[in-house]
PAROLUM-244064 format. One line per 5 residues: number of its first residue (from 1); for each residue x, y, z of C-alpha. Coordinates in nm, 2 decimals, decimal comma. Layout:
<sites>
NUM = X/Y/Z  ...
</sites>
This chain:
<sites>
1 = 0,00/0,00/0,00  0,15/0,33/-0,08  0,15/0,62/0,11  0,14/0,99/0,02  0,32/1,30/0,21
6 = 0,19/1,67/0,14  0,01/1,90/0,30  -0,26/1,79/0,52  -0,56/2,02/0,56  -0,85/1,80/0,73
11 = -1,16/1,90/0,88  -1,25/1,68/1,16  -1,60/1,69/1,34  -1,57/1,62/1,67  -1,81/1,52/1,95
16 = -1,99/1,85/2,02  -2,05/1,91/1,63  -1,83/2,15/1,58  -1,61/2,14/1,27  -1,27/2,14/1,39
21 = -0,95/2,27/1,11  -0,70/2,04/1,16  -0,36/2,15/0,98  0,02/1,97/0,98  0,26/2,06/0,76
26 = 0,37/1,68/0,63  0,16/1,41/0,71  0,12/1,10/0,62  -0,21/0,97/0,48  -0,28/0,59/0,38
31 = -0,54/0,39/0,35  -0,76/0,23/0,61  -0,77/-0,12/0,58  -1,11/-0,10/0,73  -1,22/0,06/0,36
36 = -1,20/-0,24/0,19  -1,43/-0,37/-0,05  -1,44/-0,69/-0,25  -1,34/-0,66/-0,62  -1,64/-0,89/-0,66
41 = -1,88/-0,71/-0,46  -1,80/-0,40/-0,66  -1,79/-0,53/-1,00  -2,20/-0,72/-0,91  -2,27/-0,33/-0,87
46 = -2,43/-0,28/-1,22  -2,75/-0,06/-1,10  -2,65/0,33/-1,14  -2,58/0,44/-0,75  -2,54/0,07/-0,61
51 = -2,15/0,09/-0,67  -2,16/0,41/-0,49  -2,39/0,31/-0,20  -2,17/0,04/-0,10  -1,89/0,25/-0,06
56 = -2,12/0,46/0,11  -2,25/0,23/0,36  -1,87/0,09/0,42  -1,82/0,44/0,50  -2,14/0,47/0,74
61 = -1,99/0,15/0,92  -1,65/0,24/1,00  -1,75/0,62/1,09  -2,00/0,44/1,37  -1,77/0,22/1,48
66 = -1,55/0,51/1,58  -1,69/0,85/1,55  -1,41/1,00/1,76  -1,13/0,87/1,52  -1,25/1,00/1,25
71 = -0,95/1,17/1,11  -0,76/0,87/1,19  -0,98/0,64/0,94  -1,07/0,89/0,67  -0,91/1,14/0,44
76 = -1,02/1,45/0,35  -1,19/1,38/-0,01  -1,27/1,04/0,20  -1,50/1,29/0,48  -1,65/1,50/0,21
81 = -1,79/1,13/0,06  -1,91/1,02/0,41  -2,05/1,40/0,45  -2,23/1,33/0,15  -2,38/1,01/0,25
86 = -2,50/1,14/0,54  -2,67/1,40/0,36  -2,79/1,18/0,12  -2,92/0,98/0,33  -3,09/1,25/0,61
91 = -3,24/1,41/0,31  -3,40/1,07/0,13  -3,55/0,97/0,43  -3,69/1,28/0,63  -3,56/1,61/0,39
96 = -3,32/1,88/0,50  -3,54/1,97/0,80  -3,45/1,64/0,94  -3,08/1,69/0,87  -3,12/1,97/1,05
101 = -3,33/1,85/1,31  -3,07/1,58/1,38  -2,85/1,83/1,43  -2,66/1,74/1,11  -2,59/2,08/1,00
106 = -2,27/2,14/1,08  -2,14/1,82/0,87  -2,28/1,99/0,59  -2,29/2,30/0,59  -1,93/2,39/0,78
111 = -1,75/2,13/0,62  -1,58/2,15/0,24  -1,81/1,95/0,09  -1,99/2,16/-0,13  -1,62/2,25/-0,28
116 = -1,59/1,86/-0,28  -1,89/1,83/-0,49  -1,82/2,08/-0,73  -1,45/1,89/-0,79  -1,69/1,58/-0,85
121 = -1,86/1,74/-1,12  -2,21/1,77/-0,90  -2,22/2,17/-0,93  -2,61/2,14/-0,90  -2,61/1,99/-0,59
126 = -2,26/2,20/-0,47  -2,52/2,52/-0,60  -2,78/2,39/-0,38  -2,55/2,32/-0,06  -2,45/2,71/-0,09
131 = -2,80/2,88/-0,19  -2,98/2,73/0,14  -2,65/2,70/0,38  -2,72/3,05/0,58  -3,12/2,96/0,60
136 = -3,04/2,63/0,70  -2,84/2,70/0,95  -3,08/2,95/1,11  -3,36/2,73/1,13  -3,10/2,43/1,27
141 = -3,05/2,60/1,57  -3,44/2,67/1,62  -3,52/2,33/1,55  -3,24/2,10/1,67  -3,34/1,93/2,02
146 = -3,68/1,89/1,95  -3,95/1,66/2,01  -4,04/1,44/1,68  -4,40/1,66/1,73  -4,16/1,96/1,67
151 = -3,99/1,84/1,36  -4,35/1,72/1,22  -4,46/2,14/1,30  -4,11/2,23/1,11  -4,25/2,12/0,81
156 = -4,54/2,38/0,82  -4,35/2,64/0,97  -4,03/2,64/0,72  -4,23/2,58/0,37  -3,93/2,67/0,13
161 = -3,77/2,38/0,27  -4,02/2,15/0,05  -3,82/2,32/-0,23  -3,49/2,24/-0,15  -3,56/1,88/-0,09
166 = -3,75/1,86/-0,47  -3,41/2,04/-0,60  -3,21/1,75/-0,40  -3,43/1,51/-0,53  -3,46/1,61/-0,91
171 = -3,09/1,62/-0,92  -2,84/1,45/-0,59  -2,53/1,44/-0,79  -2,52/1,05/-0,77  -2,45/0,99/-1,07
176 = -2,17/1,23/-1,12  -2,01/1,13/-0,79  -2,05/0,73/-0,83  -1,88/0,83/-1,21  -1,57/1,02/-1,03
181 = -1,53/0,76/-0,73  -1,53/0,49/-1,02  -1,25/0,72/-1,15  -1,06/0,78/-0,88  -1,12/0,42/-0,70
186 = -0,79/0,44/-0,49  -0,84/0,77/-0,33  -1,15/0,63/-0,18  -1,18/0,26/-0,12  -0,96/-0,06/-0,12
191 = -1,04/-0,29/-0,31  -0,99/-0,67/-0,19  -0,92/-0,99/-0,38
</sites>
């Protein structure tokens, strides 16, 4: 496995949510082992976003495992792709108010990862991560910490919000990531025999 010295600029989120700069002049960045993926498993990926969701949910699993080293297991391009997931998957399932309402905000919006998307060729989605960061974080901090009866009243009281989850939804920048991971395979997984 190679490794890689240059300038190391990470942003690591630590337990309170805050987004954290973390800067060294030379570090050394290799892989996890822990981000391994069969070749197999990846190559029965023929669905568009399947190849990407497993990568994804490899991600999810090593994260959980241990949130507090995440700078330890991931890279920088490697946290904007977890970011993302998390996003992804917040927004799927419940819309931005319930990123926001699980106090998810600061992953997204404090964090690189619209520039991230943009290098992945996702610019709508990057657009959309910048156009709605300032409201979103506004409403987070009147919504996060709520009951579930709260976050079902969000919905009434921040209507725009229906918006940005049809914009997510009409284009998530899947495609164009899964087509750049696919590229770039060894910045962001390891693939096993």
């Amino acid at each position: 496995m190679s490794r890689e010295t240059f300038l190391v600029v990470r942003y690591v989120i630590i337990n309170t949510n805050k987004l954290v700069k973390i800067y060294s002049e030379k570090g050394e960045i290799g892989m996890n082992e822990k981000l391994s993926v069969s070749k197999t498993i990846l190559e029965n990926a023929k669905k568009d976003g399947e190849f990407l969701k497993i990568i994804l949910e490899k991600y999810d699993a090593v994260w959980r495992s241990d949130p507090n080293k995440l700078a330890e297991n991931f890279a920088e391009e490697q946290i904007s792709l977890l970011i993302f997931g998390i996003l992804y998957n917040q927004v799927q399932n419940g819309g931005f108010l319930q990123l926001l309402f699980n106090n998810y905000a600061p992953y997204v919006f404090g964090s690189p990862l619209s520039a991230s998307l943009r290098h992945w060729g996702a610019t709508e989605t990057a657009d959309l991560i910048e156009t709605i960061q300032d409201r979103s974080l506004q409403v987070a901090n009147e919504i996060k910490g709520g009951s579930l009866n709260d976050l079902s009243e969000s919905y009434s009281e921040y209507p725009e919000f229906e918006q940005y989850d049809n914009d997510f939804y009409r284009n998530d920048g899947t495609k164009e990531i899964e087509a750049y991971v696919k590229i770039h395979i060894s910045e962001f997984i390891i693939i096993a025999e």
